[in-house]
C-alpha positions as CSV (number, residue, x, y, z in Angstrom):
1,X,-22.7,-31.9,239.1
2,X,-23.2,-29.9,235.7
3,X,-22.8,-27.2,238.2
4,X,-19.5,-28.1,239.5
5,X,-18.2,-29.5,235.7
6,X,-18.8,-25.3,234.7
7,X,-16.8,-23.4,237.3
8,X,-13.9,-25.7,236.9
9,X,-13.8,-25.3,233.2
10,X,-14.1,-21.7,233.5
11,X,-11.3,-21.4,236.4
12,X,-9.2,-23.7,233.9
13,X,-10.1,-21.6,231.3
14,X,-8.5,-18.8,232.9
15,X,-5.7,-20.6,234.5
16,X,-4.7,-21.7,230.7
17,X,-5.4,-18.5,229.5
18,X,-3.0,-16.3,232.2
19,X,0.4,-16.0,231.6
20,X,2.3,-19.0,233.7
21,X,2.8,-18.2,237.2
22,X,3.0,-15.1,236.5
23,X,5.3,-14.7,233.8
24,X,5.0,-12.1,230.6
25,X,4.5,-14.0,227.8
26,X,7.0,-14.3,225.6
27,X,7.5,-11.8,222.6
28,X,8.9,-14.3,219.4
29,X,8.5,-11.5,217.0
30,X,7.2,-7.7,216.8
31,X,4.5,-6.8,215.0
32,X,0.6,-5.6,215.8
33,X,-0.1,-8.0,217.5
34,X,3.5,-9.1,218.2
35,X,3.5,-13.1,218.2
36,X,4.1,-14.0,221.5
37,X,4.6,-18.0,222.6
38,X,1.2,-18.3,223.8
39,X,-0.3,-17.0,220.8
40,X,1.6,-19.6,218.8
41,X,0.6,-22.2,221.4
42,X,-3.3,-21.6,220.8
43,X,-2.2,-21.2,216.7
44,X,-0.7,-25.3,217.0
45,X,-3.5,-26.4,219.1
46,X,-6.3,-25.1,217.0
47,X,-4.6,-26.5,213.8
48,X,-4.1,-30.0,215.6
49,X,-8.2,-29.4,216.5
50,X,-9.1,-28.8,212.7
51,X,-6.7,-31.9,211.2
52,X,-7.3,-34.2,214.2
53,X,-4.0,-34.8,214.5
54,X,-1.3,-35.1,217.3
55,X,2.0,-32.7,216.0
56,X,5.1,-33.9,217.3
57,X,8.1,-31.2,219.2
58,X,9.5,-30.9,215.7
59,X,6.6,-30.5,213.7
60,X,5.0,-27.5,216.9
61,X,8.7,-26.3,216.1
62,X,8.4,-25.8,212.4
63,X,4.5,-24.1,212.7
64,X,6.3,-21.7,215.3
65,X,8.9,-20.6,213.1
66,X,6.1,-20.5,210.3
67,X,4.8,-18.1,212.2
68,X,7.9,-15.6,213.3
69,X,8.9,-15.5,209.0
70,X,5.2,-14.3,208.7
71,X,5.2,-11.5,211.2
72,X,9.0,-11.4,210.6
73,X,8.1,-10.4,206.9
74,X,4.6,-8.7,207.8
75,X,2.8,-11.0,205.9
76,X,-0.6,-9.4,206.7
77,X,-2.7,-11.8,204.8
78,X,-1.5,-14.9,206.4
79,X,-1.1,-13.4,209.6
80,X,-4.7,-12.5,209.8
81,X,-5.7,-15.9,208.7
82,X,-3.3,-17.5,211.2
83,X,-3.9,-15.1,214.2
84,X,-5.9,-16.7,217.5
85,X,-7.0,-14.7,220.0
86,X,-7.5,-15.2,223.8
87,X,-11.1,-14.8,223.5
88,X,-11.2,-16.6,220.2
89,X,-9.7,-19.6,222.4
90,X,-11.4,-19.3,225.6
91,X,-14.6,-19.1,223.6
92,X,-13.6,-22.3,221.4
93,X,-13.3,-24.2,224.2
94,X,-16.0,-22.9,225.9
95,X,-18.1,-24.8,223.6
96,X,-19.7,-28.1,224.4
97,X,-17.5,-30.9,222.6
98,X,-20.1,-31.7,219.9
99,X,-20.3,-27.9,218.6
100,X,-16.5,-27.9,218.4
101,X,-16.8,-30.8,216.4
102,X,-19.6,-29.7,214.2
103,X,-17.3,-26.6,213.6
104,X,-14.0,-28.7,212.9
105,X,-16.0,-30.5,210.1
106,X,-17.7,-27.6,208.2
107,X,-14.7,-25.8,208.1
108,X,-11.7,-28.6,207.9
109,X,-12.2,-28.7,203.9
110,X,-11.2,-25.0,203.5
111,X,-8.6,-25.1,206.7
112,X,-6.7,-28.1,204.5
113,X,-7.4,-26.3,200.6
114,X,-5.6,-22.9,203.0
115,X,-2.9,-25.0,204.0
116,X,-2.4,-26.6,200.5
117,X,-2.4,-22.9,198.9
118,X,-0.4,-21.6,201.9
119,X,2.3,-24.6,201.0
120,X,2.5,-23.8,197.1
């Protein structure tokens, strides 16, 4: 059973992790590495992992273009902060439940104090 449990995480891990069916990924603004949806997408669900929240359409819509003013303006320092990577991802959820949550409560004081400096 444990057996079975691990390839179909790692075959969804992949699966969420290719480009859907097929498709390039969308560029939403240039840059190294250009923000692309997907990147955005892992971005909003990490954050919504750290605050242990649910965002709303509007409130994934207001992170996303967040995101496109810092690469827009080459905000290097937030962008570095901000930036998820596939294997950043895949390797998060990779991890058995109670790590992840281990890790969302040693680092969702300093996640929130970023977000309250970010804001000001």
């Amino acid at each position: 059973m444990n057996k079975i449990f691990t390839i179909l995480l790692l075959i969804s891990l992949v699966i969420c992790a290719s480009p859907a069916f097929g498709q390039p990924d969308e560029v939403l603004a240039d840059g190294l590495p250009p923000l692309t949806r997907r990147m955005t997408e892992r971005i909003v669900n990490l954050y919504a992992y750290l605050l242990n929240v649910q965002f709303t359409d509007v409130q994934r819509k207001r992170v996303q273009k967040g995101l496109v003013d810092y690469w827009e303006n080459q905000d290097f320092k937030s962008i570095g902060i901000l930036t998820v990577t596939d294997a950043d991802a895949i390797q998060f959820m990779a991890m058995p439940e109670a790590e992840r949550q281990r890790w969302r409560i040693t680092n969702q004081k300093r996640f929130v104090q970023e977000l309250r400096e970010e804001k000001t």
